[in-house]
ROZANU-536114 format. One record per residue (C-alpha): residue in three letters; x negated, y, z negated. Coordinates in steps of 0.1 Angstrom, whole numbers, plus 2048, in hexadecimal, padded with zeros to 3 digits. Each point is the difference from the previous one (the first is absolute). Example, Ala and Ser with C-alpha at 12.3 -4.5 7.8 and 13.67 -1.06 7.14 Angstrom:
2
ALA7857D37B2;SER7F2822807;
***
This chain:
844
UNK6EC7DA7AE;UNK7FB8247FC;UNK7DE7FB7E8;UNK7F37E180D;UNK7F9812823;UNK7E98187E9;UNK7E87E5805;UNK803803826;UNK7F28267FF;UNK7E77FC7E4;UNK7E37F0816;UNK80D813822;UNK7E781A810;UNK80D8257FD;UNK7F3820811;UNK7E18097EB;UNK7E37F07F0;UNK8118087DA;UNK8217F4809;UNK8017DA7FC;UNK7E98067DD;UNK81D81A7F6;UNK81B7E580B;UNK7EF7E37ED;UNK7FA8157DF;UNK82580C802;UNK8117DB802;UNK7E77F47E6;UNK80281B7E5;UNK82B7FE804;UNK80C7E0814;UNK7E97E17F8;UNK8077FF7DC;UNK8217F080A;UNK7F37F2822;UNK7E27F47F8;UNK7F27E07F9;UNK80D7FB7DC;UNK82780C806;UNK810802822;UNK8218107FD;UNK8167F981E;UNK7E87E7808;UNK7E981780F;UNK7D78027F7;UNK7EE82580D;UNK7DE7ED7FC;UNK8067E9821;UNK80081C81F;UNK8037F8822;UNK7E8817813;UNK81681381B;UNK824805808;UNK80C7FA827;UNK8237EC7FA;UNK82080F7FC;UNK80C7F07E0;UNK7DF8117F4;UNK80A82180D;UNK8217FF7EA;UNK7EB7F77E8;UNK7F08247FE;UNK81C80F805;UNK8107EF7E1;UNK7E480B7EE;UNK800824808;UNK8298017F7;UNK7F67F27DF;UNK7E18197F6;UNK81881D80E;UNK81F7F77E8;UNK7E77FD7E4;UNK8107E17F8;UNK7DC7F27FF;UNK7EF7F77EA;UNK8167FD7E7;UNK80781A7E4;UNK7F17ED7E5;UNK7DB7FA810;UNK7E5813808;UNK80B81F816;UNK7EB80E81E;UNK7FB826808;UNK81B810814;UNK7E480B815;UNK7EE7DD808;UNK8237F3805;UNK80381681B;UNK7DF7FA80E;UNK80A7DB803;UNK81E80180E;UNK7F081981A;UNK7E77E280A;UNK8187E6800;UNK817814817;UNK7E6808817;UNK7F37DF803;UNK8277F0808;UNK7FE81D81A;UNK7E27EF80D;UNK8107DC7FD;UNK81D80B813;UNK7ED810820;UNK7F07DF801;UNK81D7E9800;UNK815817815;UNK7F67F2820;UNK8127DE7F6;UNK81F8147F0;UNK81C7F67ED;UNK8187E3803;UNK8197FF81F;UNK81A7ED7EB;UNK81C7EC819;UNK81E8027E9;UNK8217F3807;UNK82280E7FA;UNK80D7FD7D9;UNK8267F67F4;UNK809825800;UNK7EF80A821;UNK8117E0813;UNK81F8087F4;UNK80382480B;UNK7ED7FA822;UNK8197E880C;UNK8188137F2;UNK7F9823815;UNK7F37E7819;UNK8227F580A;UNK8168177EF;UNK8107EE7EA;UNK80E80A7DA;UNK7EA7E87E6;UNK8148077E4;UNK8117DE803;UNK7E77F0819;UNK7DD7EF7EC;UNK7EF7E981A;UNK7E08007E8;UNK8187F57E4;UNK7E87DA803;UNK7DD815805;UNK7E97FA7E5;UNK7FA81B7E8;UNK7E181680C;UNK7E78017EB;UNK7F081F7F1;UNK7DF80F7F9;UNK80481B7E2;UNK8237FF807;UNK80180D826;UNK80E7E2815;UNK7EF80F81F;UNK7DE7F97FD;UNK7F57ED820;UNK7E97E57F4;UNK8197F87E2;UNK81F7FA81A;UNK7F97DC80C;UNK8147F1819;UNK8067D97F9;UNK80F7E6819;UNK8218057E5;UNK80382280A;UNK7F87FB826;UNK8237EA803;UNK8118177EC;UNK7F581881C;UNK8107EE817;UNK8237FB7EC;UNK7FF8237F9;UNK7F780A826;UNK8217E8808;UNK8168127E8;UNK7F982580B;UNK8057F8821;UNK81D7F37FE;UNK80F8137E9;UNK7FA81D816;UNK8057F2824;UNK80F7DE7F5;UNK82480A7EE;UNK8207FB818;UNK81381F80E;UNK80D81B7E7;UNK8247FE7FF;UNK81781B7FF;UNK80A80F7DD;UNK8197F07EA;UNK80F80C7DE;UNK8047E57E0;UNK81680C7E2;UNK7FD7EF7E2;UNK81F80A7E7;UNK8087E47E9;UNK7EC7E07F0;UNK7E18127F8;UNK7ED7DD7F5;UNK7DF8067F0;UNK7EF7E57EA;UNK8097E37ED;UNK7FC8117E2;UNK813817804;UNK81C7E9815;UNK8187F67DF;UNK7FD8257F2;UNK80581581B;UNK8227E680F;UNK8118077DB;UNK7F88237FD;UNK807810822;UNK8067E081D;UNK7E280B80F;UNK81082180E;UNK7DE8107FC;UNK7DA7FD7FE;UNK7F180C7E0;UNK7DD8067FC;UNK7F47FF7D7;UNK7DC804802;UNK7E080D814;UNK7E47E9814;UNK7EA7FD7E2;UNK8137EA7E5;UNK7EC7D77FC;UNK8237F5808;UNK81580E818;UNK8288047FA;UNK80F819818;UNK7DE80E80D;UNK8077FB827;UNK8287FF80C;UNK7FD7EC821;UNK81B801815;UNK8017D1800;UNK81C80481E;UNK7E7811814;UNK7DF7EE7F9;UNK7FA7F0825;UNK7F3829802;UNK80181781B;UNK7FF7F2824;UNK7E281080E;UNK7E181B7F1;UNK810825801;UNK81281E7F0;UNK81C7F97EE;UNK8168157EF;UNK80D7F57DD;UNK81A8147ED;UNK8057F37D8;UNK82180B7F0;UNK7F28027DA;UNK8048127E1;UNK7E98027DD;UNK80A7F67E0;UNK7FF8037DB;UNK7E2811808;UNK80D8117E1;UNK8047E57E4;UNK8047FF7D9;UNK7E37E6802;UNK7DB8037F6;UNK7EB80D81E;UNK7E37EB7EF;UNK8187DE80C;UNK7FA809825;UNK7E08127FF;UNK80981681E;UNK804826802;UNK82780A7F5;UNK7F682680D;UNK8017F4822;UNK8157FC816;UNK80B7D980F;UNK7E77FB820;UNK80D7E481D;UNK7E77F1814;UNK7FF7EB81F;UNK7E57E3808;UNK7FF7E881B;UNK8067D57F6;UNK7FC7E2812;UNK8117E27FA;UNK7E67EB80E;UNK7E680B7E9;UNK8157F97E2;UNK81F8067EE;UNK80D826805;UNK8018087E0;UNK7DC7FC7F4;UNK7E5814809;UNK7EB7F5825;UNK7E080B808;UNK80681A816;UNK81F81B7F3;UNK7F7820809;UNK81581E7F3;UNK816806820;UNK81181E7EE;UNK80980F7E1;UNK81F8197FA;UNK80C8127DC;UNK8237F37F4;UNK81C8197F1;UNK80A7F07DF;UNK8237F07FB;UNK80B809825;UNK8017EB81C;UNK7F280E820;UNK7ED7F6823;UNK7E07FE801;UNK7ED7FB821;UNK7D97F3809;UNK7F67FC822;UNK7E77E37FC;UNK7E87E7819;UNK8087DE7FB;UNK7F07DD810;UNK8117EA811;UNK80C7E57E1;UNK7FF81A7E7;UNK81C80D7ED;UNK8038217E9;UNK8007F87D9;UNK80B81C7E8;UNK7EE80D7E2;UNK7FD8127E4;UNK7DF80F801;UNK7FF8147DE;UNK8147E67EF;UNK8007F07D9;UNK7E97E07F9;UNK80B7DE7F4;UNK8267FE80A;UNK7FE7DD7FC;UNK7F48057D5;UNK81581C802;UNK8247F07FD;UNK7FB7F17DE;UNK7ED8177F4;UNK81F81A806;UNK8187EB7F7;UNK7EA7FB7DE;UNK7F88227F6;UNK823814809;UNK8147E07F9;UNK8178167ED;UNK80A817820;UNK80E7DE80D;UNK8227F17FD;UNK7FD7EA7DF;UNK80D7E4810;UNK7E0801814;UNK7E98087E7;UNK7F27DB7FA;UNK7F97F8827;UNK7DD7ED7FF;UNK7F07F781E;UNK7F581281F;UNK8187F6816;UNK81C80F7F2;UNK7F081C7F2;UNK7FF80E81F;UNK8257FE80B;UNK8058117D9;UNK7E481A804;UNK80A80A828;UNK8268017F6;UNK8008107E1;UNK7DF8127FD;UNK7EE821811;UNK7E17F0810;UNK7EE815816;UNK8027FC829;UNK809804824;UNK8207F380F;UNK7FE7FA825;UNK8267FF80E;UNK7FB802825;UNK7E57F7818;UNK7FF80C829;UNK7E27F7819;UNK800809822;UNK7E67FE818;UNK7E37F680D;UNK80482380B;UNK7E880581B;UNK8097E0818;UNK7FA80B820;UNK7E4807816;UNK7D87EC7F8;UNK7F48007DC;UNK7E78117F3;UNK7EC7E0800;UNK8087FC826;UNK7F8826808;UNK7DE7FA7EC;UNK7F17E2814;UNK811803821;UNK7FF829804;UNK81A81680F;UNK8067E381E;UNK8137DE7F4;UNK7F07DF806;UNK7F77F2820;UNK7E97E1805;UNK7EE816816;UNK7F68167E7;UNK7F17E67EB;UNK7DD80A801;UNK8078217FD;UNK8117FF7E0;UNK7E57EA7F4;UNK7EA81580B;UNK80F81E7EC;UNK8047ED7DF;UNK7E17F57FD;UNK7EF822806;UNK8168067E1;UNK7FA7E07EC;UNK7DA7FF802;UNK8018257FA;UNK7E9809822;UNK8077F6827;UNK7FE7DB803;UNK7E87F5817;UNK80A7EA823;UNK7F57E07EE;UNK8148097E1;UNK81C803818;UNK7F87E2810;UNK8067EC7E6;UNK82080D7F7;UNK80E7F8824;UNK7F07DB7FF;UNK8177FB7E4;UNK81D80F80E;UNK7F97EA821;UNK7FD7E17E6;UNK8268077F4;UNK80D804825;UNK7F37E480C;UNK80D7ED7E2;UNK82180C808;UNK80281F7EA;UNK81581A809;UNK7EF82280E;UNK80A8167DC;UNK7F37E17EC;UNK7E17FA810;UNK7FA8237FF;UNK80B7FF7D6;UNK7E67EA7FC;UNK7E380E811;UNK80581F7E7;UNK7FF7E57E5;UNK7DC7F7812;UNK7F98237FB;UNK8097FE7DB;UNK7EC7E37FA;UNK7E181080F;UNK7E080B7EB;UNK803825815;UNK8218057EC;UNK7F57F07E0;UNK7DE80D7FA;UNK7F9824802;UNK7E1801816;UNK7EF815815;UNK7F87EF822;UNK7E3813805;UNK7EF7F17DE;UNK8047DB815;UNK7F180F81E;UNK822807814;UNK80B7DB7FB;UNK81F8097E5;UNK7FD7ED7DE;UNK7F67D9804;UNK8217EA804;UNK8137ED7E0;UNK7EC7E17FA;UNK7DC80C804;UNK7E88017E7;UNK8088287FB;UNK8227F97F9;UNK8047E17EA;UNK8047FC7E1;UNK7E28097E6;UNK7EB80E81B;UNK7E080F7F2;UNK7FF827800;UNK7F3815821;UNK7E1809806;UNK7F78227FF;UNK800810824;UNK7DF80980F;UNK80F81A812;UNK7EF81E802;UNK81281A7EF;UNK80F81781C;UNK80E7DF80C;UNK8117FA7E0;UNK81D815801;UNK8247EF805;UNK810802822;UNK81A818800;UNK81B7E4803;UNK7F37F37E0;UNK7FB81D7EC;UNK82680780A;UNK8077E07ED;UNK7E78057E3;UNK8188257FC;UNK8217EF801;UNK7FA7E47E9;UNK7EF8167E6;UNK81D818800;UNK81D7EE80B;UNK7F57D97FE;UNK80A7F9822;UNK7FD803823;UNK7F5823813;UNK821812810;UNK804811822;UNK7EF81E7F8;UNK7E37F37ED;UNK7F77E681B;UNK80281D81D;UNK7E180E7EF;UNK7EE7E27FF;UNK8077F8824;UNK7F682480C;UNK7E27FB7EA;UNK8098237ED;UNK8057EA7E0;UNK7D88037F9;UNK7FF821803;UNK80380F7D7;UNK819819808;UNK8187EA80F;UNK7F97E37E0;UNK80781E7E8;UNK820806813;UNK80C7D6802;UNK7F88017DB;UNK81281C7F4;UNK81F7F3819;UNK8027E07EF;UNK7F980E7DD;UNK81B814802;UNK8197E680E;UNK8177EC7EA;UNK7EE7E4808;UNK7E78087F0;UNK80F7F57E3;UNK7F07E080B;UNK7E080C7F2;UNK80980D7E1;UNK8117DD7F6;UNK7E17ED812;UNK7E68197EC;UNK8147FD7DE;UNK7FF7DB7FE;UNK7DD7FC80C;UNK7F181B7E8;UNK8187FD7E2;UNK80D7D9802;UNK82280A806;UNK8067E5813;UNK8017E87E0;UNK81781A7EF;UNK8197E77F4;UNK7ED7DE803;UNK7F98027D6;UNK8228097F6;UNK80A8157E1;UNK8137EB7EA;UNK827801802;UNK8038067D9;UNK7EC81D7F8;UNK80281081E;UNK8217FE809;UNK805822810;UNK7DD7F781A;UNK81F7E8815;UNK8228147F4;UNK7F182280E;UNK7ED7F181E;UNK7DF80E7F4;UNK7E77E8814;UNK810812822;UNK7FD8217F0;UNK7E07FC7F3;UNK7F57F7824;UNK81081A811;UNK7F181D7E8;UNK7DE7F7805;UNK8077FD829;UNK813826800;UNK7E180C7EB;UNK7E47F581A;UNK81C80C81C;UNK80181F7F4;UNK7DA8087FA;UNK7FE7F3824;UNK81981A80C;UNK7F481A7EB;UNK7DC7F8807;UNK7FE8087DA;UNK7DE7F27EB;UNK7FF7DD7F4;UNK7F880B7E4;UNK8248057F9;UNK8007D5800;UNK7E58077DE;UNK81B81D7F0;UNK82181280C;UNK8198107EC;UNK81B7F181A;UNK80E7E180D;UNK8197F0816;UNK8227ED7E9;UNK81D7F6803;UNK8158017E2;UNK7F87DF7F3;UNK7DB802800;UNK8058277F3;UNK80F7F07E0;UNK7E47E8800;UNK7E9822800;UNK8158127E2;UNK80D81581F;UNK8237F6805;UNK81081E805;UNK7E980B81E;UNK8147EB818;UNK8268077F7;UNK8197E2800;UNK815805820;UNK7DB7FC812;UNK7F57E57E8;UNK7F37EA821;UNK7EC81E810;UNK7DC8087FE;UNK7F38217F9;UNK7DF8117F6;UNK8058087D9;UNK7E88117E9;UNK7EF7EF7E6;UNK7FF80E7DA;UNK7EE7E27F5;UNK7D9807806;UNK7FA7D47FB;UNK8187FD823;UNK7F281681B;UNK7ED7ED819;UNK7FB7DA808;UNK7FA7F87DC;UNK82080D7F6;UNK8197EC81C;UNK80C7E27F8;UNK7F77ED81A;UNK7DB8017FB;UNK8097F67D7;UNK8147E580B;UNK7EC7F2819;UNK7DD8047E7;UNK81A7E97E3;UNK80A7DB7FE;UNK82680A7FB;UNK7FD7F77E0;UNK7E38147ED;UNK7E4816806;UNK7DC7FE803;UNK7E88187FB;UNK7E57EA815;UNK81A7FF81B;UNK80981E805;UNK7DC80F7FB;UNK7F27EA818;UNK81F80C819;UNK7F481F7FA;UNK7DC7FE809;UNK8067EC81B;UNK81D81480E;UNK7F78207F7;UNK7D88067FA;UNK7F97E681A;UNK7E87EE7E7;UNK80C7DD7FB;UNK7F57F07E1;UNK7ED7DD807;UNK8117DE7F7;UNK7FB7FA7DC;UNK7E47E57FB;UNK80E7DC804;UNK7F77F77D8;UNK81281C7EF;UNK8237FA7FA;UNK81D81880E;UNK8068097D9;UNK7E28087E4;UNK7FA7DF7EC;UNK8008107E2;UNK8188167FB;UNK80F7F97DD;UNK80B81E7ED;UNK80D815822;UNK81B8147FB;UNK80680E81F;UNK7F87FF826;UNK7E18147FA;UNK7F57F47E6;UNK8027DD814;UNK7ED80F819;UNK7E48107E8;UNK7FA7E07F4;UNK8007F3821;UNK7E181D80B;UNK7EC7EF7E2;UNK7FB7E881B;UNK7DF80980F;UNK8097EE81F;UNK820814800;UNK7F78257F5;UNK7F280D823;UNK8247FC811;UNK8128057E6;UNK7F08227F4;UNK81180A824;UNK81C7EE803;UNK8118057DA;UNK8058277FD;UNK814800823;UNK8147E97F4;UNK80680D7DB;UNK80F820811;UNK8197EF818;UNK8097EF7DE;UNK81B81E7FE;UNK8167EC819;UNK8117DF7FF;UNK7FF7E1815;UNK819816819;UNK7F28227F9;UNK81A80F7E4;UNK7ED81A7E8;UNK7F67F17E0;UNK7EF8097DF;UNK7FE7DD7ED;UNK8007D7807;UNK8157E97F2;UNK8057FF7D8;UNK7FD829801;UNK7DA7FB804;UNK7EF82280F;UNK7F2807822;UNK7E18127FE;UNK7F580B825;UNK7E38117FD;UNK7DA7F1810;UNK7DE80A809;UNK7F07FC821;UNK7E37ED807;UNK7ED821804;UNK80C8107DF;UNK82081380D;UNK8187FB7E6;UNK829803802;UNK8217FE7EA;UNK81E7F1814;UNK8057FE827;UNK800826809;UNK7DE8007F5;UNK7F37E2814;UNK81181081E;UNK7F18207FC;UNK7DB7F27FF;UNK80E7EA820;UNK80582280E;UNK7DC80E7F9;UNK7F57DA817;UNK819808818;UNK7E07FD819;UNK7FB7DB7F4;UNK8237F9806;UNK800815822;UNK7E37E7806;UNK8167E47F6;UNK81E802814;UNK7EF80D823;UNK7ED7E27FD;UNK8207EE7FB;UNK81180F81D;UNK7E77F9814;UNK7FB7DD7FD;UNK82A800806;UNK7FB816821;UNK7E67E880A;UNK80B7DF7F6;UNK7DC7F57F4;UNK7EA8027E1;UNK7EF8237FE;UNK7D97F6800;UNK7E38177F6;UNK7FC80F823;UNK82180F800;UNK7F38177E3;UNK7F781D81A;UNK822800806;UNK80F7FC7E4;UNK7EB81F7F4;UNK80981781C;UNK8267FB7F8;UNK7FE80A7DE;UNK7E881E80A;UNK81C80C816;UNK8187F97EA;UNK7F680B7DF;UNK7FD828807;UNK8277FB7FE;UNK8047ED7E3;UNK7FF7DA817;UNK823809814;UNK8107E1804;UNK80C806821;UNK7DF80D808;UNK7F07E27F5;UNK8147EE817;UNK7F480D81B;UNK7DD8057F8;UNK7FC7DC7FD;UNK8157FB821;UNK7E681580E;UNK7E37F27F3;UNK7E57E980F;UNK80B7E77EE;UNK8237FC80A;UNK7F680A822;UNK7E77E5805;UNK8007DA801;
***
């Protein structure tokens, strides 16, 4: 793309009489040689010029151009090489005339893109709209999955809505409501005490009845083994669950032990330093049996056990109506379910010799849980009491119907209220209307008053005002076109840009309250935020600087860091290629994926609270580890034992680690679980990093050099590979990236050689002649570009805080944010709220 435009400028007038002759002479002497009529390289030919330039893709085609002569990445090393000066003196024409190109489409503007709400944003609107805990609550569990553009899965004209997802609209609309207005009265507490038969899986059924009759729950392993053998201890007398949604407080008689054992800590892969961890998560019989994992187990609580003594241990936890607490052992061994045999097999002499010659699983376990030391949590005792807050309306109740209870007369005023709320502005009389006619519809069909009233707020759920964030005034004060029009089906073709005129272009206050919240929080405005919309205040900058910095300093905007991470870096997939189980045992026995995710989020938090430089994401001598991924870093003892679970910022020794390079999640997500790639992980970087994508290799050269007899190693592969004319342009790019990220594994442990002892040499030379010996280097000329990747992520964050495609006439400002931002080293918290203030994000 970014060469082919060259042809678009080429033939275009410019300001003086000498320019276009300079232009022309400039592209002939150094592009047409490869883009000409004898060799077109990325299919493109400099000797076919259109004339002028007055269409927006043509716009970003300049732009692209200008990027490209300013990183010197063009043309390439290895040809002919223009003055510094005439460079210049191009780049100086082709930036005025975009200037020109963009005062002349500016009158027909960017794209007003209608998007509608994603997975996430759904999920946490509902949520807050009815105030209700999600933890154990998915009614987008059917949705499809959204789809993506460069990995953000807000982009507005990606996020179609099919007639699939328009009924599961509707199912999910029913199940929201109800769950929140629908559920029968909350009864008054009640204790349960669970003290004997502590059932908990077949497997474990003949073992555990020999051993110990069942007079307590053991748990042998964590969450992460293939095969799960006391992972979860359900309580099977209590699996009809609680009896309604509350607070419930559970108090667990348990002790740890033989956290201290003559066995080989290598057998259960876990950390012997630290101390025995119970956890509690929430199961559901209904979904599947209790003692295998369910789709939605969120950590409910997590205490530190004292070893070889038995003592109470209490969590106050939220559980759903139909949900039961399981017991874990969160920092547990792997493989209990190998590990019987393999005991009884390699300490068979610490074992009564009558016992010695047990074969078979079966009753290996009764001879290895009798006789032998195996690592775990006894759970004696079990007390829950509640729900604990039974009286008086719930918080659901107090959200829809306000500080009065329910009253048929009151009907349109409460509808009234939640859809001011739902469509994230006042609702107009009509909108209203429409609510009521199907309230009316219910009555007269015998419905009770609360029911008929439950489903007009599903009406309000199912309506494009709540599903689409629009701004009315963009449809002429008419609200976004109903479900079922040609707007809103499925595979409808992109907007058209709005011919506005500019001034008029600006979001209404009501929907740049929305655009805020869903780029810092992913859902809904709150009170506060939606009072300076509806006193009109919110377009004033002062009082969007002060909205921005509220939310940004609010918990919840947590939201944005996870959002952000998985739509810049991929995190998201983190996980879908998983490491193999043989080599990289410790990735599931330590819990790594988790921590790896969790270390990259408390990074961008903390920049974000610190308002520190990103470019502390190209280098930092620090991080943010638990004890596990510290020993994954050659840092173990920067997080002592008894804290093993906590996170805390450590400093780095290792110069290869600092930055997003260095954490594992980024190495991880850039491998295939089993191996690295050089090409893979260069490409991540280029892409993620430099903001320069490479293009699609052409579709006649294979993934892998055809002849490549006589490589000895990955780069050498690769060299070969480059002898590829057809290949050598990307790759010259792409390869020294990835030689330097070499260092790590396929789950980012530190590294000097592959398999069979074979060196890794990390050093690489740039496209423009910068050369490097292992990843310190590389990141230390990233640093010296840290304007390119300035350039690179604001544009990112942009397109996230807008939900669209940044287009060429966004490059004002774009340019203005990094202007202000760059005096200071590009703050990230600053850069946050330049681009909330910019025209940009401001504007439809």
């Amino acid at each position: 793309m970014l060469w082919g435009i060259v042809a678009l400028i080429a033939a275009a007038p410019f300001v003086d009489a000498a320019t276009p002759h300079a232009a022309q002479k400039f592209f002939a002497d150094y592009c047409v040689k490869c883009h000409g009529p004898e060799k077109q390289k990325a299919e493109r030919r400099f000797d076919q010029l259109p004339a002028t330039v007055d269409q927006p893709d043509t716009l970003g085609d300049f732009q692209d151009i200008i990027d490209q002569l300013n990183l010197g990445e063009m043309p390439p090393p290895e040809e002919k090489q223009p003055p510094r000066a005439e460079i210049q003196k191009i780049v100086e024409l082709l930036t005025q005339q975009a200037a020109e190109g963009r005062a002349k489409l500016a009158s027909t503007g960017g794209q007003t893109v209608l998007r509608r709400l994603n997975r996430r944003e759904y999920l946490n609107t509902v949520g807050d709209l009815f105030a209700l805990n999600m933890a154990m609550f998915d009614p987008t569990a059917k949705f499809p999955r959204d789809q993506t553009v460069h990995h953000m899965d807000n982009i507005g004209d990606a996020l179609k809505t099919s007639s699939y997802l328009l009924a599961q609209y509707v199912e999910a609309a029913e199940a929201v409501v109800e769950k929140a207005l629908g559920q029968p009265p909350v009864p008054a507490p009640r204790t349960w005490r669970f003290t004997e038969n502590f059932q908990q899986q077949p497997e474990l059924r003949h073992s555990h009845g020999k051993v110990q009759n069942f007079r307590y729950m053991v748990l042998y392993e964590g969450l992460h083994s293939e095969s799960h053998e006391g992972a979860y201890g359900p309580l099977l007398a209590f699996s009809e669950g609680v009896p309604a949604d509350g607070w419930y407080e559970i108090r667990v008689r348990a002790e740890a032990k033989n956290r201290k054992n003559p066995y080989d800590p290598r057998v259960f892969g876990n950390d012997p330093a630290a101390p025995f961890r119970l956890g509690v998560v929430p199961g559901n019989a209904c979904i599947g049996p209790l003692h295998h994992e369910q789709p939605l187990e969120p950590s409910l609580g997590e205490v530190t056990l004292p070893d070889e003594k038995i003592e109470w241990q209490t969590f106050r936890v939220w559980l759903d109506r139909g949900f039961a607490p399981r017991f874990t052992f969160p920092n547990g061994p792997i493989g209990a379910r190998q590990n019987w045999n393999r005991i009884l097999r390699q300490y068979n002499s610490s074992f009564p010799a009558e016992l010695r010659k047990t074969t078979g699983i079966v009753e290996a376990r009764v001879v290895v849980q009798r006789h032998g030391f195996v690592p775990q949590i006894r759970i004696h005792e079990v007390e829950i009491r509640g729900p604990l807050e039974s009286t008086g309306p719930t918080a659901s109740e107090r959200a829809i119907f306000g500080d009065k209870p329910f009253a048929p007369e009151r009907t349109r005023e409460i509808l009234t209220a939640f859809a001011k709320r739902a469509y994230r502005r006042p609702a107009t009389t009509e909108e209203v209307d429409r609510l009521m006619a199907v309230v009316t519809k219910r009555r007269a069909e015998g419905r009770t008053p609360h029911e008929a009233l439950r489903d007009g707020l599903k009406a309000a759920l199912c309506s494009p005002a709540f599903l689409y964030l629009a701004d009315p005034v963009a449809s002429n004060g008419r609200g976004v076109p109903p479900l079922g029009s040609q707007s809103a089906r499925p595979e409808a073709p992109d907007p058209k840009p709005s011919s506005l005129p500019a001034a008029s272009r600006l979001l209404s206050p009501h929907a740049l309250a929305a655009r805020l919240s869903y780029f810092l929080w992913s859902t809904t405005p709150d009170e506060e935020l939606t009072r300076a919309a509806d006193t009109g205040e919110l377009i004033s900058p002062a009082t969007l600087l002060a909205q921005t910095r509220r939310l940004l300093a609010s918990p919840r905007a947590d939201a944005f860091v996870a959002g952000l991470l998985d739509s810049w870096l991929n995190l998201r997939t983190l996980g879908d290629m998983a490491p193999d189980r043989g080599t990289f045992t410790r990735y599931y026995a330590q819990g790594l994926q988790a921590a790896m995710r969790r270390e990259t989020q408390l990074f961008t938090r903390d920049l974000l609270d610190r308002n520190a430089s990103i470019v502390r994401f190209l280098d930092a001598d620090y991080t943010f580890a638990n004890r596990p991924l510290a020993r994954l870093y050659g840092a173990e003892d920067a997080v002592p034992a008894e804290s093993a679970h906590e996170f805390r910022r450590i400093a780095l020794v290792d110069p290869r680690r600092g930055g997003l390079l260095g954490q594992g999640s980024v190495l991880t997500v850039s491998a295939n679980g089993v191996e690295t790639s050089p090409v893979t992980r260069g490409v991540w970087v280029l892409e993620n990093i430099l903001g320069t994508p490479p293009a699609p290799p052409p579709d006649n050269v294979p993934a892998i050099d055809p002849d490549v007899r006589g490589a000895k190693s990955m780069r050498e592969l690769l060299a070969k590979h480059r002898d590829n004319p057809a290949c050598y342009e990307c790759h010259r790019k792409i390869d020294p990236l990835g030689f330097a990220l070499e260092t790590f594994d396929p789950i980012g442990a530190a590294r000097t050689t592959y398999a069979k002892s074979v060196p890794i040499d990390t050093s690489g030379e740039l496209p423009n002649g910068q050369r490097f010996a292992d990843l310190a280097g590389l990141k230390a000329l990233l640093v010296e570009r840290k304007g390119q990747f300035a350039h690179m992520l604001t544009e990112r964050l942009l397109t996230y805080a807008c939900g669209r495609r940044i287009e060429a006439m966004d490059r004002p400002a774009l340019d203005a944010i990094l202007a202000a931002t760059k005096p200071n080293d590009y703050p990230f918290r600053d850069l946050i709220e330049q681009i909330v203030l910019s025209d940009a994000f401001r504007g439809r």
